[in-house]
C-alpha positions in Angstrom: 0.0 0.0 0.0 0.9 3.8 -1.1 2.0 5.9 1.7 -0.8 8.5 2.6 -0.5 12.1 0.4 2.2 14.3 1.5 0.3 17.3 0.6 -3.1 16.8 2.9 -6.5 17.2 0.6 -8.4 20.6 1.5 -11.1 20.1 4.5 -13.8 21.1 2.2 -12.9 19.0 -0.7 -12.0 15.9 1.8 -15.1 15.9 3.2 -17.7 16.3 -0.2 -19.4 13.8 -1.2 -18.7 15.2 -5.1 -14.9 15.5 -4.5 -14.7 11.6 -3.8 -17.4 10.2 -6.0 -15.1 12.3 -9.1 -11.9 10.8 -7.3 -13.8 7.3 -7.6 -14.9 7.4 -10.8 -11.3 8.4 -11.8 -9.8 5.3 -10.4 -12.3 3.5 -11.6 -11.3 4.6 -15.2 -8.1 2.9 -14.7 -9.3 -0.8 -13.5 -11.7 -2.2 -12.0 -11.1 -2.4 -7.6 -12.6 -4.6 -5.5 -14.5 -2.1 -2.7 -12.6 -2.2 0.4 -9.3 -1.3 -2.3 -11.1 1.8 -3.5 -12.0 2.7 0.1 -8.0 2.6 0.8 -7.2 4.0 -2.2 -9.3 7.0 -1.4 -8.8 7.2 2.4 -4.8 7.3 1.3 -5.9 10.4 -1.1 -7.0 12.4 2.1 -10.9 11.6 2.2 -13.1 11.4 5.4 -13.9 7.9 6.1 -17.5 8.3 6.5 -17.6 9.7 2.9 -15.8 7.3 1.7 -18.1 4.9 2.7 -20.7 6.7 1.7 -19.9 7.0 -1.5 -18.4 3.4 -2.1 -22.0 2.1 -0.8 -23.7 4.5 -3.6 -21.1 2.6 -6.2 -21.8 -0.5 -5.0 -25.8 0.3 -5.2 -25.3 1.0 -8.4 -23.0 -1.9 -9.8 -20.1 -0.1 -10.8 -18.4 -1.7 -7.8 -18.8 -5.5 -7.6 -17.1 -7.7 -5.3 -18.8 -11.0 -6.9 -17.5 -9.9 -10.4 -14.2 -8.5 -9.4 -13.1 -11.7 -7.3 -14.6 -13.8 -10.5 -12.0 -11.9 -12.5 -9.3 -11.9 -10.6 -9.7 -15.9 -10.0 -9.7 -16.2 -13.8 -6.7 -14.1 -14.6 -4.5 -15.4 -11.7 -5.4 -18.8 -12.6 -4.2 -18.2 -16.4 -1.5 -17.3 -15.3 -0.6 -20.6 -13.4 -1.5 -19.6 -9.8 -3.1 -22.0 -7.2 -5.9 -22.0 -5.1 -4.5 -20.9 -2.0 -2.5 -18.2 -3.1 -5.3 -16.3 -5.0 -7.6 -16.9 -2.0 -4.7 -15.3 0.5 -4.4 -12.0 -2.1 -8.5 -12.1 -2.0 -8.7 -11.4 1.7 -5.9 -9.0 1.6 -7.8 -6.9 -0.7 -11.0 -7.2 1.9 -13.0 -9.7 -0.5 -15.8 -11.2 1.5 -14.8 -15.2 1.9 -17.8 -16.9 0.6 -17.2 -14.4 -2.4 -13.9 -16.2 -2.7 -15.2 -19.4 -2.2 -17.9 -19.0 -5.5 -15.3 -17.4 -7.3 -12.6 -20.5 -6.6 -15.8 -23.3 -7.1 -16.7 -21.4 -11.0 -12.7 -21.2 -11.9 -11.2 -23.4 -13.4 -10.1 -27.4 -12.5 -6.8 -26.5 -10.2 -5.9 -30.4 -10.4 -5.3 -30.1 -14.1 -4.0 -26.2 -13.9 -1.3 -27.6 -11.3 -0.2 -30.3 -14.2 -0.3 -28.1 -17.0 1.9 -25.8 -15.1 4.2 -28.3 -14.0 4.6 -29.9 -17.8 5.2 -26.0 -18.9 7.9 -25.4 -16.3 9.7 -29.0 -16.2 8.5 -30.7 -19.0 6.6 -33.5 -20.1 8.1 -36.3 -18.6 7.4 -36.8 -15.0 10.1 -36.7 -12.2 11.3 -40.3 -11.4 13.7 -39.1 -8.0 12.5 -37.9 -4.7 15.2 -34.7 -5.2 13.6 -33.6 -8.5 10.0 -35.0 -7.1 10.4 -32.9 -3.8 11.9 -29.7 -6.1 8.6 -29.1 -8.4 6.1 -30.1 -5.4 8.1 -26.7 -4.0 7.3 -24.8 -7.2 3.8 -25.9 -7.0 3.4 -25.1 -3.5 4.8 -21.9 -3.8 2.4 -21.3 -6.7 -0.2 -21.9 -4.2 -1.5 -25.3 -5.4 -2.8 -27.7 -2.4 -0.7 -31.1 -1.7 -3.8 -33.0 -3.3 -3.4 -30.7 -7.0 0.3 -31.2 -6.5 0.1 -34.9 -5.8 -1.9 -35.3 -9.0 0.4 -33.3 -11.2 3.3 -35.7 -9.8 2.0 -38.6 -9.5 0.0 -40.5 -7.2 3.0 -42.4 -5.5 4.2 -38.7 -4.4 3.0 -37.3 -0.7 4.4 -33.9 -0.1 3.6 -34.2 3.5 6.5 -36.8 4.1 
């Protein structure tokens, strides 16, 4: 996170509603934020919390700000990019992402088992490792990748258990 502006907002212009709605919209422009993100973003730029809040609820009233879709597109671009499960569940609740928003999101992506295999074919190759060395070294990609030890036991092999 940004630190906080060095040169503090007006007190007029930090507490209207029109000021941070315009300052919203702005960063809206730019990407699409999941709603507690915006709220930091524009508490960092020198708003009053409660308008803030205010004026996240009126974009969330009227769908320009959606949790749902945002977490649904976040799963499905971290997920093409070979990330696991775990990992895009842990930057979810950083960004404030209700957890059985995360949960949906996770159940409509796509089939982790496989995306853990296809990652570790694209990264080691084809052939599947045959020593517990090699073995233990791409469960530790995949884990860091944030696959569970049953996706990584099935991109493996079933004779691997990375809790040993």
């Amino acid at each position: 996170m940004r630190p906080p502006r060095k040169t503090p907002l007006d007190p007029d212009k930090a507490a209207s509603p029109t000021a941070a709605h315009a300052a919203a919209v702005e960063q809206l422009a730019r990407r699409d934020f999941a709603s507690g993100e915006l709220r930091d973003k524009l508490e960092d730029k020198g708003y009053e919390r409660e308008t803030v809040a205010a004026v996240v609820a009126d974009l969330v009233a009227e769908g320009v700000v959606n949790d749902e879709r945002y977490a649904s597109n976040y799963v499905a671009y971290h997920a093409g990019r070979g990330q696991g499960p775990q990992r895009i569940r842990q930057d979810l609740r950083g960004l404030g992402i209700d957890a059985a928003l995360i949960e949906a999101a996770l159940e409509s992506g796509p089939d982790f088992r496989v995306l853990a295999r296809q990652v570790r074919v694209r990264k080691f190759g084809a052939e599947p490792p045959q020593e517990w060395p090699e073995k233990a070294r791409q469960a530790r990609f995949l884990q860091y990748r944030g696959f569970s030890s049953d996706h990584i036991r099935f991109a493996i092999g079933p004779d691997f258990d990375p809790e040993e």
